[in-house]
Biopython code that builds the backbone (N, CA, C, O; Angstrom):
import numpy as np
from Bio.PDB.StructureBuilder import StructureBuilder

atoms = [
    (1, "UNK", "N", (0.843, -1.194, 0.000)),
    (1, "UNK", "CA", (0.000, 0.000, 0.000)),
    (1, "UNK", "C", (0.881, 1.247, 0.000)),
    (1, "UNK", "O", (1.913, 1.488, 0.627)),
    (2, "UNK", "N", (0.313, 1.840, -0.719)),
    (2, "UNK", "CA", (0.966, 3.626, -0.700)),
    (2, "UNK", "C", (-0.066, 4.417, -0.361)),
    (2, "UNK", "O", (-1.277, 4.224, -0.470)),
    (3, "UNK", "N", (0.867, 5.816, 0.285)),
    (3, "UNK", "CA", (-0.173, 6.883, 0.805)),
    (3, "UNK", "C", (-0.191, 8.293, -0.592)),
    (3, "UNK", "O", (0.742, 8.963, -1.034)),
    (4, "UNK", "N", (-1.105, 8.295, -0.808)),
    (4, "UNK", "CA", (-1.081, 9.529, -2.015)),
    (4, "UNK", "C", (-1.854, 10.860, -0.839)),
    (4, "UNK", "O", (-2.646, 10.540, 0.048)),
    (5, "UNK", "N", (-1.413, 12.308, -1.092)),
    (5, "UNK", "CA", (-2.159, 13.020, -1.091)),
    (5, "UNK", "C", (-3.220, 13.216, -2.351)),
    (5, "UNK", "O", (-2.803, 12.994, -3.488)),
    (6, "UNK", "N", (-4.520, 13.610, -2.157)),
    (6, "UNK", "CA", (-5.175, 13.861, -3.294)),
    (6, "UNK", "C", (-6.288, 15.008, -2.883)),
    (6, "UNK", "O", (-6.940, 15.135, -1.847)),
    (7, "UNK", "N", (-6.261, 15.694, -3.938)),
    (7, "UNK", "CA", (-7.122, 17.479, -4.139)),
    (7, "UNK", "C", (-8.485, 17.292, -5.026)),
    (7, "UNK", "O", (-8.690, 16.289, -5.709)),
    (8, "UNK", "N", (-9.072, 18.011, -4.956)),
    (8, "UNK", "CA", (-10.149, 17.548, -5.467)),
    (8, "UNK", "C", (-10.180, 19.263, -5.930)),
    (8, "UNK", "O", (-9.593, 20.154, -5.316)),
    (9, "UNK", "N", (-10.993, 19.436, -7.127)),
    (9, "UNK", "CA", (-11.358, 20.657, -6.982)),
    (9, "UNK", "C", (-12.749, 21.046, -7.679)),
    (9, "UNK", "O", (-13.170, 20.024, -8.220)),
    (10, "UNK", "N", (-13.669, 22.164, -7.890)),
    (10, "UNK", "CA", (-14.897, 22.833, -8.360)),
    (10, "UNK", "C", (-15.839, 21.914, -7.982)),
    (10, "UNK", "O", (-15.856, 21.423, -6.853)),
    (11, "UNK", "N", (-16.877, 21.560, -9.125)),
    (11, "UNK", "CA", (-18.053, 20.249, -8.142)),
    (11, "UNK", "C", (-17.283, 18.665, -7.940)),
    (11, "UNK", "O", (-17.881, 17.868, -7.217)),
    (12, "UNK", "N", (-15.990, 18.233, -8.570)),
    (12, "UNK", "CA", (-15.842, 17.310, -7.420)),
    (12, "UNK", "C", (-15.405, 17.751, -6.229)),
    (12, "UNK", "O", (-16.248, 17.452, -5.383)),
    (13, "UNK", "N", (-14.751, 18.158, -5.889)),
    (13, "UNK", "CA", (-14.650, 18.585, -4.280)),
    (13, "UNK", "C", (-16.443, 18.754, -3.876)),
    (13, "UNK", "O", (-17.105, 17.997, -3.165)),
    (14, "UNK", "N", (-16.915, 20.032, -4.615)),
    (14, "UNK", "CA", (-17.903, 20.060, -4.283)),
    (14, "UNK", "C", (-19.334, 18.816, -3.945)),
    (14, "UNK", "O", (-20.268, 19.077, -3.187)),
    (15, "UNK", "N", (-19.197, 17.643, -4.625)),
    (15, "UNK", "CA", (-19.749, 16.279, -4.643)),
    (15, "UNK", "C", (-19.410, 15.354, -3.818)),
    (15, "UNK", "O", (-20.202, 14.496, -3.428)),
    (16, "UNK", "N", (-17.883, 15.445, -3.370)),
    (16, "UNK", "CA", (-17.074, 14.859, -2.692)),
    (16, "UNK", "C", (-17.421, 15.123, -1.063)),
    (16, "UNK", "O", (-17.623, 14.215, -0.257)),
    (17, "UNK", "N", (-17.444, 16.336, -0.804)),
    (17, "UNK", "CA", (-17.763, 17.193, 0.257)),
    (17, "UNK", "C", (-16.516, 17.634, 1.384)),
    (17, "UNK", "O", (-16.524, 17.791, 2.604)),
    (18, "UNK", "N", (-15.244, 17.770, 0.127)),
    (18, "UNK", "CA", (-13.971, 17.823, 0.598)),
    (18, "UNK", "C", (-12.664, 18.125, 0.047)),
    (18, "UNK", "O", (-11.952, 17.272, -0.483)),
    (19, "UNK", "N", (-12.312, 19.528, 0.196)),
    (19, "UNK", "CA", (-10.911, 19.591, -1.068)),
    (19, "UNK", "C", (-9.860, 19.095, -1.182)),
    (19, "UNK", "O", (-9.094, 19.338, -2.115)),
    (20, "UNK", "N", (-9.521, 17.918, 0.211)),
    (20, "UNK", "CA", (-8.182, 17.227, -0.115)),
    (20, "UNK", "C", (-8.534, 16.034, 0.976)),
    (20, "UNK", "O", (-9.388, 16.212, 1.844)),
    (21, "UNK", "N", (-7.958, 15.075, 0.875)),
    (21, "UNK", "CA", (-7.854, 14.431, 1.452)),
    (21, "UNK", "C", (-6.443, 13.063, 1.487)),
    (21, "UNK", "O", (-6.305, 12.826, 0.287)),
    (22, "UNK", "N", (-5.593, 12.291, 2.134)),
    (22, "UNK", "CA", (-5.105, 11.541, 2.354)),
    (22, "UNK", "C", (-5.064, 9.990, 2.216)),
    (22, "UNK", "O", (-4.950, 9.584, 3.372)),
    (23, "UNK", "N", (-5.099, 8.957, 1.394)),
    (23, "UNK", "CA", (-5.084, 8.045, 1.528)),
    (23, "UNK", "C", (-4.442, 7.187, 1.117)),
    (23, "UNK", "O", (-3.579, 7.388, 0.262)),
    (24, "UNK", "N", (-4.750, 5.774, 1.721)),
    (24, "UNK", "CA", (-3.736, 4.701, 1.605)),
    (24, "UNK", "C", (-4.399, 3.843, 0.656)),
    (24, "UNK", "O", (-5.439, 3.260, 0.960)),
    (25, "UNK", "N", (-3.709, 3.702, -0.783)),
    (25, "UNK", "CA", (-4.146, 3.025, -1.795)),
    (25, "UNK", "C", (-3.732, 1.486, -1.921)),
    (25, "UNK", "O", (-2.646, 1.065, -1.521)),
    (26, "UNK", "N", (-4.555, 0.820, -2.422)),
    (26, "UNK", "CA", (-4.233, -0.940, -2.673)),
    (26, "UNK", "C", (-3.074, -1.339, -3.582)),
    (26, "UNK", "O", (-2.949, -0.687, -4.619)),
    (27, "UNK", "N", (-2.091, -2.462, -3.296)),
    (27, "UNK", "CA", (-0.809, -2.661, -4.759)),
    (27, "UNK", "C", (-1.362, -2.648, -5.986)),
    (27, "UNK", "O", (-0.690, -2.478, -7.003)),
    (28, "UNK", "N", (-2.906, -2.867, -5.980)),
    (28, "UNK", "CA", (-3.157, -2.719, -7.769)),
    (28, "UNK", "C", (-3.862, -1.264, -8.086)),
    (28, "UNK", "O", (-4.614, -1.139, -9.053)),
    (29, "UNK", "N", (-3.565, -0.192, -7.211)),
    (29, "UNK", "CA", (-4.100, 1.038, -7.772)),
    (29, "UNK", "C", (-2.397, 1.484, -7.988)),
    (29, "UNK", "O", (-1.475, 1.840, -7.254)),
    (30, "UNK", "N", (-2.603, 1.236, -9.421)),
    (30, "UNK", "CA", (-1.104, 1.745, -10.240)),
    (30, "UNK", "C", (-1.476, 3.275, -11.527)),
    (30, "UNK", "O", (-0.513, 3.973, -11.847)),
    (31, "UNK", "N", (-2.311, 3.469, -11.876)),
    (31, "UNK", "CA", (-2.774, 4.825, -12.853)),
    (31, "UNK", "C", (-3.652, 5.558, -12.278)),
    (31, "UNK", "O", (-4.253, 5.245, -11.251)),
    (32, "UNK", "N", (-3.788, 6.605, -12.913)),
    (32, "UNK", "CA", (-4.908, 7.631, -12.776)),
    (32, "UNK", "C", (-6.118, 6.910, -12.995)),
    (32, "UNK", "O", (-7.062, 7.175, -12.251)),
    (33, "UNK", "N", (-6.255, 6.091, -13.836)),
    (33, "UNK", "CA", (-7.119, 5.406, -14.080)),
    (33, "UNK", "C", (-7.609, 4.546, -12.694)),
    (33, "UNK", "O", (-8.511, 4.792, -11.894)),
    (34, "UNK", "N", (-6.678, 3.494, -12.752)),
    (34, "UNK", "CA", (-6.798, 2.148, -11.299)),
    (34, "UNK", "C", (-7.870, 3.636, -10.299)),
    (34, "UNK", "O", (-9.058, 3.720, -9.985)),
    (35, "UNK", "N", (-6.407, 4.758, -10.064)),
    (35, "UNK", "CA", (-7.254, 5.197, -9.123)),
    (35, "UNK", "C", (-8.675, 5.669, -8.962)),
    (35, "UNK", "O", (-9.313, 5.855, -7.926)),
    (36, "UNK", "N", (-9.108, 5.854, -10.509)),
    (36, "UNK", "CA", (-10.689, 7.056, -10.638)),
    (36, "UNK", "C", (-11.722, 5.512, -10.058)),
    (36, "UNK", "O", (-12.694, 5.725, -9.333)),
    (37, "UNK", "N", (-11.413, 4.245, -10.416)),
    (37, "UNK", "CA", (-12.274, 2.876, -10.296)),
    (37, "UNK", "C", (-12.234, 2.766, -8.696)),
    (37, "UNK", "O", (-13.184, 2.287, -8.077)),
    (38, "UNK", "N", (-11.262, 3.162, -8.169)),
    (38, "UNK", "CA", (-10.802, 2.766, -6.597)),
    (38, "UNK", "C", (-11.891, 3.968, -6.109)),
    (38, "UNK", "O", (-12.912, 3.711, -5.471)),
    (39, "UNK", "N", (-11.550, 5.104, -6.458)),
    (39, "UNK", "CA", (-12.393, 6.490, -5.986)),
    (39, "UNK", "C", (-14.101, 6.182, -5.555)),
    (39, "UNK", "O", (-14.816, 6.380, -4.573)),
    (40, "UNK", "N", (-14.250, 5.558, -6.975)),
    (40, "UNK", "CA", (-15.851, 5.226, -7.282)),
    (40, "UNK", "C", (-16.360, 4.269, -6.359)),
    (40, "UNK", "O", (-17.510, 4.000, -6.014)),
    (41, "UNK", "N", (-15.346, 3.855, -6.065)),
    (41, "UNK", "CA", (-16.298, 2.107, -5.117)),
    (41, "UNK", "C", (-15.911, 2.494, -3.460)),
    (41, "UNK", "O", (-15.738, 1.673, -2.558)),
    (42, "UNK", "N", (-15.814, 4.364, -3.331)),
    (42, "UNK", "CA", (-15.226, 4.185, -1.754)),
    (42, "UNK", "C", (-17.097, 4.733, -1.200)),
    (42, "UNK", "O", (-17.541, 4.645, -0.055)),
    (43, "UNK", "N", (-17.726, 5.179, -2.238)),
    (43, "UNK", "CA", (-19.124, 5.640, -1.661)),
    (43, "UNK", "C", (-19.895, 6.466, -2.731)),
    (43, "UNK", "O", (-19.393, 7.081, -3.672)),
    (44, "UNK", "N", (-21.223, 6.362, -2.403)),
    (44, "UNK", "CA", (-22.359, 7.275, -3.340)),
    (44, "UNK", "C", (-21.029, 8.852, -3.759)),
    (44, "UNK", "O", (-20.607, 9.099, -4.888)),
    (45, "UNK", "N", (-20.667, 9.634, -2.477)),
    (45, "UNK", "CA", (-20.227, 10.844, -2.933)),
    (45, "UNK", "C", (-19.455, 10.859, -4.176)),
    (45, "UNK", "O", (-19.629, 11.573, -5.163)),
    (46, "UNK", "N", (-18.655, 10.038, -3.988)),
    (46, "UNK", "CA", (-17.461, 9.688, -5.001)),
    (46, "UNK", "C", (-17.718, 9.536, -6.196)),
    (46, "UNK", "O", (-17.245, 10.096, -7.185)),
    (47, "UNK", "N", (-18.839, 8.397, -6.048)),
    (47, "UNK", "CA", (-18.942, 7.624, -7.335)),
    (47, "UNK", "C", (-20.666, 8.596, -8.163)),
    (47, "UNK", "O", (-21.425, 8.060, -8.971)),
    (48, "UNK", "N", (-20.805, 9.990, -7.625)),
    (48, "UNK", "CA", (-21.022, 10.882, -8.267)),
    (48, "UNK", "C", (-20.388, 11.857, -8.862)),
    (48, "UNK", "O", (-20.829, 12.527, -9.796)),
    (49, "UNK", "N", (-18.873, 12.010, -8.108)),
    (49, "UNK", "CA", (-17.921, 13.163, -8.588)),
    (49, "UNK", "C", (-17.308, 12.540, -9.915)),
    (49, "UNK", "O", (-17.061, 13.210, -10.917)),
    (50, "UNK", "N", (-17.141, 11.467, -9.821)),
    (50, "UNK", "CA", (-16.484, 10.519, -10.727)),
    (50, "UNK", "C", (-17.222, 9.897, -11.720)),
    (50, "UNK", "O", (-16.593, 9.539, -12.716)),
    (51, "UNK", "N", (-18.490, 9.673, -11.673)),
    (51, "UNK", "CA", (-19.746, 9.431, -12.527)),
    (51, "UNK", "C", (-19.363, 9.677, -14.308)),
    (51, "UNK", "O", (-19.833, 8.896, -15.135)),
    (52, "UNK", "N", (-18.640, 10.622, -14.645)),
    (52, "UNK", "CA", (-18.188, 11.126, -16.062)),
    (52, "UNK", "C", (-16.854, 11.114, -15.757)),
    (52, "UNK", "O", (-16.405, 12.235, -15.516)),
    (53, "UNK", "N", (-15.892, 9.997, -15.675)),
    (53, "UNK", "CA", (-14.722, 9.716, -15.602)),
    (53, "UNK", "C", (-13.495, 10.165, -16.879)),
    (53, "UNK", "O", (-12.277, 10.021, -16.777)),
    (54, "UNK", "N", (-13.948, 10.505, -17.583)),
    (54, "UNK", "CA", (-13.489, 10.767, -18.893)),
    (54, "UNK", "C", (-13.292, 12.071, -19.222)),
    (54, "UNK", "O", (-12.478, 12.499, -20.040)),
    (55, "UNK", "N", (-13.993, 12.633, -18.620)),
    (55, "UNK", "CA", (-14.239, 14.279, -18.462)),
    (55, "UNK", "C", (-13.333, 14.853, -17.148)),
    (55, "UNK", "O", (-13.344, 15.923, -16.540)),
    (56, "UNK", "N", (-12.931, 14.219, -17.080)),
    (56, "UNK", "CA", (-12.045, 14.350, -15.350)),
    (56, "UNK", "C", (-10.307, 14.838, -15.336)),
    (56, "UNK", "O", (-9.678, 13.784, -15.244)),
    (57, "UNK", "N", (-9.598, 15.698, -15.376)),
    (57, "UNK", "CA", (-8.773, 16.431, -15.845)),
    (57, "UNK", "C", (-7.739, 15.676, -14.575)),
    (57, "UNK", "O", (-8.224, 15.837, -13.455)),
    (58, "UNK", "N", (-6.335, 14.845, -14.593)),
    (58, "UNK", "CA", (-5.755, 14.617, -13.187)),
    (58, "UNK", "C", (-4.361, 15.491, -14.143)),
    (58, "UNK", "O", (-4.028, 15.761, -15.298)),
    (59, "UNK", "N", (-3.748, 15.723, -12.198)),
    (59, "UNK", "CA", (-2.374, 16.488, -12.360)),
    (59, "UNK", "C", (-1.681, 15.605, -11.487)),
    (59, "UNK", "O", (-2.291, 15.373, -10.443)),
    (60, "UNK", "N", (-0.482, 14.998, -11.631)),
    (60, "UNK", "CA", (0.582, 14.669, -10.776)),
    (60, "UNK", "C", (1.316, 15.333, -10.478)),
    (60, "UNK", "O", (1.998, 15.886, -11.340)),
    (61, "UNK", "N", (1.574, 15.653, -8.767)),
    (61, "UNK", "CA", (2.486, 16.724, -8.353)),
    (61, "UNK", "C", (2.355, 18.063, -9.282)),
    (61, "UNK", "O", (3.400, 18.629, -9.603)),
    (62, "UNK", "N", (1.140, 18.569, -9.708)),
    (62, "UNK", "CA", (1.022, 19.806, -10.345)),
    (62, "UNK", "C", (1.426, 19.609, -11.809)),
    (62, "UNK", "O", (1.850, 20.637, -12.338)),
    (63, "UNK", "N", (1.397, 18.745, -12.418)),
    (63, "UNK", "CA", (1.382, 18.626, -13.731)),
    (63, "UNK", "C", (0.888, 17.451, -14.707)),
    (63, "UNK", "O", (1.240, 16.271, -14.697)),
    (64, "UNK", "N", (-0.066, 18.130, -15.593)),
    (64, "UNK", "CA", (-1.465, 17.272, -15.398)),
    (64, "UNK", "C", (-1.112, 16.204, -16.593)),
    (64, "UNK", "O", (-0.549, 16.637, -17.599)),
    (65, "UNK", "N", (-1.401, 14.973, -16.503)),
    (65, "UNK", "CA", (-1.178, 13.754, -16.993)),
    (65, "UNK", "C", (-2.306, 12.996, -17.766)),
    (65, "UNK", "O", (-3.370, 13.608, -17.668)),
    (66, "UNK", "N", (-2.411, 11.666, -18.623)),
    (66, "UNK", "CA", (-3.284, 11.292, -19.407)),
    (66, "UNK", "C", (-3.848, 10.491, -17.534)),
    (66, "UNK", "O", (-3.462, 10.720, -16.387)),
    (67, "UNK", "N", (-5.001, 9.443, -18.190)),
    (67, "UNK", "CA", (-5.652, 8.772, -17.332)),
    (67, "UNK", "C", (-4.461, 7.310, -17.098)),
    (67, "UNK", "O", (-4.091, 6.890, -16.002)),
    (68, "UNK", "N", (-4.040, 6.741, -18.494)),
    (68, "UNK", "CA", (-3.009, 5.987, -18.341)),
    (68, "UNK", "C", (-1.865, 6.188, -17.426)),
    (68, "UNK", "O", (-1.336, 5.130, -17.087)),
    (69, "UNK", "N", (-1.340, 7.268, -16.932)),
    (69, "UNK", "CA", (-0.363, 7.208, -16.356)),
    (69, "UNK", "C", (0.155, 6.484, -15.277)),
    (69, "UNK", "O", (-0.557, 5.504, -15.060)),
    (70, "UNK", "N", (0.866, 6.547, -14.707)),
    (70, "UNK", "CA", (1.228, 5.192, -13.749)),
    (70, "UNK", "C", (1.418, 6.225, -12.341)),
    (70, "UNK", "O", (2.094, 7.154, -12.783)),
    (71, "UNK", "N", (1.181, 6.471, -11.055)),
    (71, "UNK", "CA", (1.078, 6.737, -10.016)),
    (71, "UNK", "C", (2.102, 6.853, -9.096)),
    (71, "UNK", "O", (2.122, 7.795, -8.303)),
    (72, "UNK", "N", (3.212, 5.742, -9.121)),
    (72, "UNK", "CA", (4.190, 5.920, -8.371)),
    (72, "UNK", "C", (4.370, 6.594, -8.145)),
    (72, "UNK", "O", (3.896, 7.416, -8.929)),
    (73, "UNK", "N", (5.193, 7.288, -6.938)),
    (73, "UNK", "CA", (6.157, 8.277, -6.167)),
    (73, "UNK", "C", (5.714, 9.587, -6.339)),
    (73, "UNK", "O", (6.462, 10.545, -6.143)),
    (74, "UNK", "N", (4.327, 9.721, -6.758)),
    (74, "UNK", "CA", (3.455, 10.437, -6.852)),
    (74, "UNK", "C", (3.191, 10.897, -5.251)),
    (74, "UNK", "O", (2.892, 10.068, -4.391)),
    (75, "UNK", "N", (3.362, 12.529, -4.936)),
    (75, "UNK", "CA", (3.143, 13.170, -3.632)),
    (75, "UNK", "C", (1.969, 13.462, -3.560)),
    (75, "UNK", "O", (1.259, 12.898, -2.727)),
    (76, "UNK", "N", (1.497, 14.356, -4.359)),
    (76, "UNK", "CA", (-0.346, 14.642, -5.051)),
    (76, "UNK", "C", (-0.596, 14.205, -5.910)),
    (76, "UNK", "O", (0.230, 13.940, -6.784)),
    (77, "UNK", "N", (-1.962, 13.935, -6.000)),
    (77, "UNK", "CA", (-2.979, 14.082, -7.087)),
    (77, "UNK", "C", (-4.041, 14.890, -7.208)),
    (77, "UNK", "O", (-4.942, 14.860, -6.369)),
    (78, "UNK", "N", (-4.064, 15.603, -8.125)),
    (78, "UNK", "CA", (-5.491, 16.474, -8.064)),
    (78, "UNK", "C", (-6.164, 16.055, -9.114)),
    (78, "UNK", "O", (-5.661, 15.431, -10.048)),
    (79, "UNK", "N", (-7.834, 16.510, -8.974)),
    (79, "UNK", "CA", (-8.735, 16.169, -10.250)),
    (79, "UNK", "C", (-9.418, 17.395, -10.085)),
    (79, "UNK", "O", (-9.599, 18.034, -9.049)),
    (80, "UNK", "N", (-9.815, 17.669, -11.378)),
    (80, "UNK", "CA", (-11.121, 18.827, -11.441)),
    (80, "UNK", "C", (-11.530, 18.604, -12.642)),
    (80, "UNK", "O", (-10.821, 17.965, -13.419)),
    (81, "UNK", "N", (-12.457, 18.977, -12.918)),
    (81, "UNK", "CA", (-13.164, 18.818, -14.217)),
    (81, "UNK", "C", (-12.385, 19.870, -15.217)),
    (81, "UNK", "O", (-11.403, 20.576, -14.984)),
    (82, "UNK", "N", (-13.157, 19.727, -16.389)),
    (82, "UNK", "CA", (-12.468, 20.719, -17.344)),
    (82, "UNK", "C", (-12.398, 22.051, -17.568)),
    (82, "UNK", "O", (-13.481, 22.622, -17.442)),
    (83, "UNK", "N", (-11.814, 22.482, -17.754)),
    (83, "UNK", "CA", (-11.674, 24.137, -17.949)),
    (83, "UNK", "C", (-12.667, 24.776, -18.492)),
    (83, "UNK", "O", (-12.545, 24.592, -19.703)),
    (84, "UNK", "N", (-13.548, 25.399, -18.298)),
    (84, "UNK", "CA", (-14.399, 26.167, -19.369)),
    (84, "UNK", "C", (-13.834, 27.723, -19.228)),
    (84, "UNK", "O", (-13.050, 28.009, -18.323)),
    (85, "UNK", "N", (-14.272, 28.663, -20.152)),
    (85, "UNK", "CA", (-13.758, 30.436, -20.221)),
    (85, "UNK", "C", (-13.879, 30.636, -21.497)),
    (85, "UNK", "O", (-14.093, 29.896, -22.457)),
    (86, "UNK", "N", (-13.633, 32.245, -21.303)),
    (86, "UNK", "CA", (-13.794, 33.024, -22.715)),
    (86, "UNK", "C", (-12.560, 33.745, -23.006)),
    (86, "UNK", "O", (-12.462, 34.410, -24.038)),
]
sb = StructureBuilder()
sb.init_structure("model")
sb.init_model(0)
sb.init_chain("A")
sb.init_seg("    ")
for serial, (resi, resn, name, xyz) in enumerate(atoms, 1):
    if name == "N":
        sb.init_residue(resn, " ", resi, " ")
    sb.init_atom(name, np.array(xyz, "f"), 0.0, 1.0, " ", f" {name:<3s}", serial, name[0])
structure = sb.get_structure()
């Protein structure tokens, strides 16, 4: 098991009911991906923030990555949805 920090931000945080939180992930949560499936099955909140998984923007340590990516030695993770503006 590894400990990731992870950020949440706009309506997931807002869905979530929390802008960061701490946890200790399983040996097979290895991607952004593993993790969005792990996210979804921790409760209803989650697995509404996460509901449009595809649409879900992640950054490692502040620099934002595909869903494939691999997790290791990873300090943060953040998610927020996508950018909208003019």
């Amino acid at each position: 098991m590894s400990t990731v920090n992870l950020v949440y931000f706009s309506w997931v945080r807002e869905r979530i009911g929390k802008g960061e939180e701490t946890l200790e992930l399983p040996a097979d949560v290895v991607t952004i991906a593993d993790l969005l499936a792990h996210l979804k099955s921790l409760g209803e909140e989650y697995e509404a923030a996460f509901e449009h998984e595809r649409v879900i923007r992640a950054a490692i340590n502040q620099e934002h990555v595909e869903h494939g990516e691999p997790i290791a030695g990873a300090r943060e993770i953040a998610f927020f949805p996508p950018m909208t503006g003019g």
